[in-house]
N, C-alpha and C positions, 0 to 999 in steps of 0.2 A: 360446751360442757364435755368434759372428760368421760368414753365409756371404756370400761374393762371389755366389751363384745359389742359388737354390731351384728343381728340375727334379722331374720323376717320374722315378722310376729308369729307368723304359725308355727315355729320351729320353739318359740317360748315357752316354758315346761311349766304344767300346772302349779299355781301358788306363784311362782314367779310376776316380781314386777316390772317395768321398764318403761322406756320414755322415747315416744316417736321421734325418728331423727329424718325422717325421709317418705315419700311419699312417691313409687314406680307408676301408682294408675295414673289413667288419662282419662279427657272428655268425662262422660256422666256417671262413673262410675269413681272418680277423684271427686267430684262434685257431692255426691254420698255418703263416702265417707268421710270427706270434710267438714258433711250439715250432722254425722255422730260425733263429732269432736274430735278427730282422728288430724289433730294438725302437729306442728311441731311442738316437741316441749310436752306432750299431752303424757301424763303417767298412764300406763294399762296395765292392767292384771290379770295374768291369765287364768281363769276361775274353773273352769272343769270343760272336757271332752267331750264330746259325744260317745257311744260304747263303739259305734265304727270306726270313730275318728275325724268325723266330721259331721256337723259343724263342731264349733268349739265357742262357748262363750267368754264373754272379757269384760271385764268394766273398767269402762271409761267416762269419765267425769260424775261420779256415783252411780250411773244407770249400766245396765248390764243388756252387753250386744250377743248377739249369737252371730259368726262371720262364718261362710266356707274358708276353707283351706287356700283354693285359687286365689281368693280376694288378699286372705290374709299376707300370702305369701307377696303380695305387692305393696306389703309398710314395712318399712326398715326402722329397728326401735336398737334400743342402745343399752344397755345393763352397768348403773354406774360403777365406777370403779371401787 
């Protein structure tokens, strides 16, 4: 699949959608976010902030996650062209 950006999730601006292209975690922390849906090809949206800035929630596969920043910044999503 063709993207116009390749970003870390957490860098995804509110309202925005996109589609996991990669996955940086290891061990049981890949294993996590792989039983949220968090695999390739998977659309997310990023649905609102926290007022700090973190967490931040997304919905993925209809249900809505709330991730840290840390975490997020370890899925690579793609914004099609």
């Amino acid at each position: 699949m063709n993207y116009q950006t390749i970003c870390p999730l957490s860098a995804l601006p509110e309202g925005a959608e996109a589609r996991v292209c990669r996955m940086r975690a290891a061990g049981g922390m890949r294993r996590r976010l792989q039983d949220l849906g968090l695999v390739a090809d998977t659309r997310v949206q990023c649905i609102q902030r926290a007022a700090s800035g973190d967490p931040t929630a997304y919905r993925i596969r209809g249900a809505v996650i709330a991730l840290r920043a840390a975490d997020a910044r370890l899925i690579e999503v793609g914004v099609q062209a």
